[in-house]
DRENVEX-806112 format. One record per residue (C-alpha): x, y, z; residue in one letter. Coordinates in pm, 1 decimal, decimal comma. Each point is the difference from the previous one (the first is absolute). Layout:
N
{u->X; v->Y; w->Z; code->A}
...
This chain:
117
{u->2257,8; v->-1648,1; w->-2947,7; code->X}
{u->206,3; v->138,9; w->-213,1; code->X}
{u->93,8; v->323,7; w->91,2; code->X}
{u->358,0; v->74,7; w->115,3; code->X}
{u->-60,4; v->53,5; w->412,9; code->X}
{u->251,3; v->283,7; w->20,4; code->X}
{u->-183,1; v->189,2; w->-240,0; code->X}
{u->-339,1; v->-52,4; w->167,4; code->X}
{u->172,6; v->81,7; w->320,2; code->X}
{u->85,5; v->358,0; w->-134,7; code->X}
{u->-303,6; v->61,3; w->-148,6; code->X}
{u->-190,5; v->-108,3; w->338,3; code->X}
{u->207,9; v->231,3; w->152,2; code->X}
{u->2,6; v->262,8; w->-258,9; code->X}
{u->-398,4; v->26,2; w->35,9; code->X}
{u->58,6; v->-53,0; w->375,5; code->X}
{u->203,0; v->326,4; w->62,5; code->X}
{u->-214,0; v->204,8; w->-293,4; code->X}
{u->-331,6; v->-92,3; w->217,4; code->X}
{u->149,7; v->71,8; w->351,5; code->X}
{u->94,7; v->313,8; w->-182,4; code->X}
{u->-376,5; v->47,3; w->-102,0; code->X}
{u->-117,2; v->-118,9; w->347,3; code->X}
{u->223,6; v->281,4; w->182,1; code->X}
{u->-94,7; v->335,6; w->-273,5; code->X}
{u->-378,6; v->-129,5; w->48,1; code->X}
{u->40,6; v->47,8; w->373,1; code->X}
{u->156,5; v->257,0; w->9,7; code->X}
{u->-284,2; v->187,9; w->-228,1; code->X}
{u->-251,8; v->-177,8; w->260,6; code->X}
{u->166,5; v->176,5; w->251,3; code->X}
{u->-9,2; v->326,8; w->-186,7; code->X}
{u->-327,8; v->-33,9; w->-36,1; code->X}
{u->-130,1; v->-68,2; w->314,9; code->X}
{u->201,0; v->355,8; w->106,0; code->X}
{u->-106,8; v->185,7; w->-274,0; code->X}
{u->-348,4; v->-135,3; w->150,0; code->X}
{u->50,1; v->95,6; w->373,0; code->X}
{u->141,6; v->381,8; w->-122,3; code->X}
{u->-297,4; v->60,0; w->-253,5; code->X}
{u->-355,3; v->90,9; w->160,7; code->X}
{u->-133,3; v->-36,0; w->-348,9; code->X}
{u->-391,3; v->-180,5; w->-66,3; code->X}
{u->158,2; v->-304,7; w->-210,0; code->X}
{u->-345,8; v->-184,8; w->3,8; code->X}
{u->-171,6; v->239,8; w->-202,0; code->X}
{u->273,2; v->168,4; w->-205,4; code->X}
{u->-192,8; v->-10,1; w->-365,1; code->X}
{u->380,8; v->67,6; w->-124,1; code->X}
{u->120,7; v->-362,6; w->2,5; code->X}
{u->54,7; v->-303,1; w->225,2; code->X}
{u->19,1; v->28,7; w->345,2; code->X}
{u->252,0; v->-71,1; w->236,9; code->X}
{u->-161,1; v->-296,4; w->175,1; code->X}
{u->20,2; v->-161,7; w->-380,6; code->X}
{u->344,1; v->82,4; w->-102,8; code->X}
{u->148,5; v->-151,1; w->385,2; code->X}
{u->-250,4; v->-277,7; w->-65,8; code->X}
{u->122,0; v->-23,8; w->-364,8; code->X}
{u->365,5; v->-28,7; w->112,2; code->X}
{u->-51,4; v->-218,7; w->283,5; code->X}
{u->-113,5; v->-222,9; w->-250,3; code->X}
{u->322,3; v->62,0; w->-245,6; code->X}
{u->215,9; v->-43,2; w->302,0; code->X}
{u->-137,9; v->-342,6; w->141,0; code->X}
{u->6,9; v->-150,2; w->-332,3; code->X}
{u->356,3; v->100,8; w->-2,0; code->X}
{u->84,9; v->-107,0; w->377,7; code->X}
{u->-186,0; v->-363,3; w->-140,1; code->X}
{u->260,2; v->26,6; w->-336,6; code->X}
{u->284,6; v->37,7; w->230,6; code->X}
{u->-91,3; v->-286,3; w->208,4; code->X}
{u->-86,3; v->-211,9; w->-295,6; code->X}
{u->384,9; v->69,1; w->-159,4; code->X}
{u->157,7; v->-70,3; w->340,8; code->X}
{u->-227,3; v->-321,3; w->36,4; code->X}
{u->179,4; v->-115,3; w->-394,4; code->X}
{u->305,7; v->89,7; w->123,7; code->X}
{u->-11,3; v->-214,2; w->306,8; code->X}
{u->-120,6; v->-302,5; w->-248,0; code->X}
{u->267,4; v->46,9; w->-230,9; code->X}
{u->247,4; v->-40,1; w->289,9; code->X}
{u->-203,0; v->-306,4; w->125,6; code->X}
{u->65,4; v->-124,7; w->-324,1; code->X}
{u->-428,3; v->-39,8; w->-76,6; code->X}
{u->-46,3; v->335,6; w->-207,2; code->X}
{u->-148,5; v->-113,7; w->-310,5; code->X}
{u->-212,1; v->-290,3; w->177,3; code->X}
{u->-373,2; v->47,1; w->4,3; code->X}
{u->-69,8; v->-33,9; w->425,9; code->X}
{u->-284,1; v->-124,3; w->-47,8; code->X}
{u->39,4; v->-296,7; w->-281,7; code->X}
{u->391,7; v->-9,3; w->34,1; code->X}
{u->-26,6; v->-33,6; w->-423,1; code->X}
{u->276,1; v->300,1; w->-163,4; code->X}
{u->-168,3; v->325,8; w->-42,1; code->X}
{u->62,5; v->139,6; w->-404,2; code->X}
{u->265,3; v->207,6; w->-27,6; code->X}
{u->-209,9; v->209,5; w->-207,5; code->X}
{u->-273,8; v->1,0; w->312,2; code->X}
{u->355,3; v->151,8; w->174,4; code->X}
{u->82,3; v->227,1; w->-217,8; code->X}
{u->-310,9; v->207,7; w->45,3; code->X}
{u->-3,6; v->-46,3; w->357,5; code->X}
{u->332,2; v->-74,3; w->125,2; code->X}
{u->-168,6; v->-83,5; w->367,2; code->X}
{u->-238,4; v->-268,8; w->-81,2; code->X}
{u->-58,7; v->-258,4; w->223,8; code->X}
{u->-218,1; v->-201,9; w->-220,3; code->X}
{u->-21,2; v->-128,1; w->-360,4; code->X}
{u->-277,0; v->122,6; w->-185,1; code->X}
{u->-250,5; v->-299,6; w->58,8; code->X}
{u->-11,0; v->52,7; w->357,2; code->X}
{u->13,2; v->337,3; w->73,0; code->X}
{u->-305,6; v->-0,4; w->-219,1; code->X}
{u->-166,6; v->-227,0; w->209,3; code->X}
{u->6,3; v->244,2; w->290,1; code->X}
């Protein structure tokens, strides 16, 4: 690998605090919407005027587990860096590309396996 550690550490951690960030305005607007929810007595399931409310909380359940999952995922490289087997493919122990790692800083696995899946 040839990327300079302390730099991938900062960007890990970069990302890391910008998605915790993310993870914290999405619940709070989760939360905002499940009170907006309780205090309204309107007929969301057949409002002709857009979606309803049971989509948009579905909706951003979905945004906010996927970033919950991206949190994980940085803390997870983060943890391998410091183990000293960031980098490593876990499941063929071959280096992943640093290209492969600069699109997704918290891949686990070179390209060839992770499309094996």
């Amino acid at each position: 690998m040839d990327r300079d550690f302390s730099a991938v550490r900062a960007e890990l951690l970069a990302s890391r605090d910008a998605t915790e960030a993310q993870v914290r305005a999405l619940d709070d607007d989760l939360r905002a919407l499940f009170e907006a929810s309780r205090s309204s007595n309107a007929d969301d399931e057949h409002d002709p005027e857009g979606s309803t409310i049971a989509f948009e909380r579905a909706q951003l359940t979905a945004v906010l587990t996927a970033a919950r999952r991206r949190l994980t995922e940085l803390d997870v490289a983060v943890q391998r860096l410091d183990a000293g087997t960031y980098g490593v493919c876990e499941r063929c122990s071959r280096p992943i590309p640093d290209e492969r790692l600069a699109a997704r800083p918290s891949a686990r696995t070179c390209v060839a396996c992770a499309s094996r899946r």
